[in-house]
PLY file of the C-alpha trace (Angstrom):
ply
format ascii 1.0
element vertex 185
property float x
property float y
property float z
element edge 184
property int vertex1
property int vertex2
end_header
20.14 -83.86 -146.14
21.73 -83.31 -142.86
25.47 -83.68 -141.80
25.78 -85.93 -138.83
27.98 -82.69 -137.16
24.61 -81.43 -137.09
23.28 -83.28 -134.26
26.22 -83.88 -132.48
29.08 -81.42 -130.80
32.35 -81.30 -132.78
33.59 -84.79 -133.79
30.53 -86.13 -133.44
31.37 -87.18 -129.79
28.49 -86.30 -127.94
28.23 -85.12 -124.15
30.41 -87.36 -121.83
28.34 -88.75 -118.86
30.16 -87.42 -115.38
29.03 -88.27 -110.92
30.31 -87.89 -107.92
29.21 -89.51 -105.20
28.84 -88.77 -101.25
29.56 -90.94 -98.13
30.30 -87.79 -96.52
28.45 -84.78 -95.91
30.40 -82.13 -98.31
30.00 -79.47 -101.40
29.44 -80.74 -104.71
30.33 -77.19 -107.55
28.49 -77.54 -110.80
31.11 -77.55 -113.68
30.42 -74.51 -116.14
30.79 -77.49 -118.96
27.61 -78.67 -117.06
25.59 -75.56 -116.76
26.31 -75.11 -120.95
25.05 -78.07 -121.86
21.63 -77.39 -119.91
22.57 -78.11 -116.39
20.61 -80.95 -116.09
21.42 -83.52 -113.29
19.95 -86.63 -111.38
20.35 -86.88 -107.95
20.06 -90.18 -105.35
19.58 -89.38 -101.84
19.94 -91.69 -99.04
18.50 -90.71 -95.51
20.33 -91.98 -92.49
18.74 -95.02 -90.95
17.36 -95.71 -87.24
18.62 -97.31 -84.33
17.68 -101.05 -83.31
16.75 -101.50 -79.66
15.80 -104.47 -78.01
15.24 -108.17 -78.79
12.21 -107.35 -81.26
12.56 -104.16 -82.58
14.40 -102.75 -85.44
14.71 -99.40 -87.27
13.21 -98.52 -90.45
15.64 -97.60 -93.24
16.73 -94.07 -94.16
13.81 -92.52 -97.00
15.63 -92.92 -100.31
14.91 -91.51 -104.00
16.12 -90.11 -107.14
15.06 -86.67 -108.89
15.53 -84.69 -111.64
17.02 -81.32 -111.70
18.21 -78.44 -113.75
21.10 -76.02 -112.51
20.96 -72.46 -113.74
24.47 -71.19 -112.34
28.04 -72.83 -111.19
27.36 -71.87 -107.73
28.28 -74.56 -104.88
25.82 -77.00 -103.45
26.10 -78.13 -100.04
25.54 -81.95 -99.28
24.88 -83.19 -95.74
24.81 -87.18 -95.31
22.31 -88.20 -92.55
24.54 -90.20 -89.57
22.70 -93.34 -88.64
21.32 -93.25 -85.61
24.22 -94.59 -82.63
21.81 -93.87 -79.88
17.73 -94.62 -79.24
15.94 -93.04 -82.17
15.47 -91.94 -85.66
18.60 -91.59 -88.05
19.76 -88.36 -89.71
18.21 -86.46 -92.45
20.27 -86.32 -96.19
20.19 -82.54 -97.79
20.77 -81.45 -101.44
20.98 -77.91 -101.28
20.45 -76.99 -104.73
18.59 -73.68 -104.30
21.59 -71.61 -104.46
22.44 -72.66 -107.87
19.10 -72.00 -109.02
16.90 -74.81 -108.31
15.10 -76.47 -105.58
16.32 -78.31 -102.11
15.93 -81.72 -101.32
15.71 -83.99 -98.16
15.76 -87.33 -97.53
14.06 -88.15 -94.11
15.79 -90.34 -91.39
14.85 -93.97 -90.90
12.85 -93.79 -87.23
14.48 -95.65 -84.51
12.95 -99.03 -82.59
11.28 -98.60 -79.83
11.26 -100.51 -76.31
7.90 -100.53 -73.92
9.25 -97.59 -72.28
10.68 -95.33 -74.79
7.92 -92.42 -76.42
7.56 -90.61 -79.97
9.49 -87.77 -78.55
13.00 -90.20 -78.87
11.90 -90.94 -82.28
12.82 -88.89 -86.02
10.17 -85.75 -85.26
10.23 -85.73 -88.73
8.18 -89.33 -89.16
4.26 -89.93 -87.96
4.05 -89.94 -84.96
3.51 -93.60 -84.18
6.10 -96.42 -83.06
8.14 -98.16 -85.42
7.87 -101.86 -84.30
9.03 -104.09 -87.14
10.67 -107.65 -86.01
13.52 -106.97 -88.61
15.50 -103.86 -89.57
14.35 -102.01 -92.53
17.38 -103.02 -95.52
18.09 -98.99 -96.68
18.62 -99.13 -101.09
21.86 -100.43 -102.22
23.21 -100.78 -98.01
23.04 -97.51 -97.63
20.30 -96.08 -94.90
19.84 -99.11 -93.49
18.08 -99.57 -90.40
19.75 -101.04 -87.16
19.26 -104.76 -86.24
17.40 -105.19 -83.50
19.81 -106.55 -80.81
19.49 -110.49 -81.56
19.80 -110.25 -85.18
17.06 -109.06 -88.53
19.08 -106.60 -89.76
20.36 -106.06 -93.13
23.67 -109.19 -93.42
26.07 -107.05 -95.71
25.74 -103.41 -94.94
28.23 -100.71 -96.60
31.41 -100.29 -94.60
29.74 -96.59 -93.51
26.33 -98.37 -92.39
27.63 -98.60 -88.67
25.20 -102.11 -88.45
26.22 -103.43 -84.58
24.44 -106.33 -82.78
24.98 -105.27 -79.49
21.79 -104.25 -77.82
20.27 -103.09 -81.33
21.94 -102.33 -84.27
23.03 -98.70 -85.34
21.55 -97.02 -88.00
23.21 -96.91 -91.32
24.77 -93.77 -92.47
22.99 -92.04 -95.47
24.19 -91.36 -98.98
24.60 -88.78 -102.37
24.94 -89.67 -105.77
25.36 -86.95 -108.26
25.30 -88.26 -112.06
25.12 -85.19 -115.22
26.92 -84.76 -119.11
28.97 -82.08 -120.04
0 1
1 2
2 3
3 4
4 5
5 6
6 7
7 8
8 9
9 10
10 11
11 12
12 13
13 14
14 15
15 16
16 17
17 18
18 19
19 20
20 21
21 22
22 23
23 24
24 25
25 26
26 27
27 28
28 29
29 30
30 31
31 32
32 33
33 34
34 35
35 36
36 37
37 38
38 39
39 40
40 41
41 42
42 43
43 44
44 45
45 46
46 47
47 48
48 49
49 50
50 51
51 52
52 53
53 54
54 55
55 56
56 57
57 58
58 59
59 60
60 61
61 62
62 63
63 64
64 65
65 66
66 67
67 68
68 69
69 70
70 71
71 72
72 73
73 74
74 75
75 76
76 77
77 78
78 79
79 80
80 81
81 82
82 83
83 84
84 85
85 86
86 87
87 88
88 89
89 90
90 91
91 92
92 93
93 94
94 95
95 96
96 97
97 98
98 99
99 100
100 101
101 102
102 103
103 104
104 105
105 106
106 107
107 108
108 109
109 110
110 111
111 112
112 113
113 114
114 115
115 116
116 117
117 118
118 119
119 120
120 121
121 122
122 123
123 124
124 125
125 126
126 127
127 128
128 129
129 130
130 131
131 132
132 133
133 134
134 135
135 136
136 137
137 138
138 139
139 140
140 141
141 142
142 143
143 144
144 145
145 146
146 147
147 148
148 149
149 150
150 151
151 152
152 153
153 154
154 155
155 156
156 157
157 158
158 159
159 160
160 161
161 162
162 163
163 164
164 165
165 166
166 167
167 168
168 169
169 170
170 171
171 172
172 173
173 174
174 175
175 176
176 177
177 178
178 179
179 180
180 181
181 182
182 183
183 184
């Protein structure tokens, strides 16, 4: 029969669950605690979202998602937060930059900006298809992060996060994107 110490680290404790989250666009350092006990980790990433323009047209939310990672060393990570768009256009992409502790890079794309009957692809997020974002209401972001700008009478997402930058003023800002970081040790 097996002791219950068997299964679990001294005093049967287990691995205590640890984040860190990012509004701002900074380094995140693996813990060597963390890279002993596997350096596994789940990130959320939050792209920033587009700019509203004119009576009809909001901006599509920043692309959000969570994934799965392992950490090989204790080296830093750099975090960039995607700025919602302020001005006509796409919002900012969100970067994990995980590669230089052993494992891969991630990037959450922009939200693309409204468009008016005038304005072309080449004001929008390059990194989006190239065709026009033309939604009656703002796309919401996950959580009121990312969120998309209100178009300028209104659609938009009604509580944003205090970093979401939502205005009503001849279209909405983008909202600004976002990190989680969540891993035992």
């Amino acid at each position: 029969m097996s002791n219950l110490t068997d299964f679990f680290p001294s005093g049967g404790g287990g691995l205590t669950p640890k984040f860190e989250e990012f509004n701002a666009s900074g380094t995140f350092t693996p813990s060597q605690a963390l890279i002993d006990a596997g350096g596994y980790i789940e990130v959320f990433l939050v792209g920033g979202g587009g700019k509203g323009t004119d009576v009809n047209h909001g901006g599509a939310g920043g692309e959000a998602f969570f994934k799965n990672l392992y950490l090989t060393s204790a080296s830093q990570i750099s975090v960039t937060i995607g700025a919602g768009a302020t001005s006509a256009g796409g919002g900012a992409n969100s970067n994990f930059n995980a590669s230089s502790a052993g494992s891969v890079d991630l990037v959450a794309l922009g939200g693309q900006g409204g468009y008016t009957a005038n304005q072309t692809n080449s004001t929008l997020n390059a990194s989006w298809p190239s065709t026009n974002y033309n939604e009656a209401t703002a796309g919401n972001g996950i959580f009121g992060y990312g969120a998309g700008g209100k178009r300028s009478n209104g659609g938009g997402i009604q509580s944003p996060k205090p970093n979401s930058g939502q205005g009503v003023n001849s279209g909405g800002n983008g909202g600004s994107g976002y990190c989680l970081i969540k891993w035992y040790e």
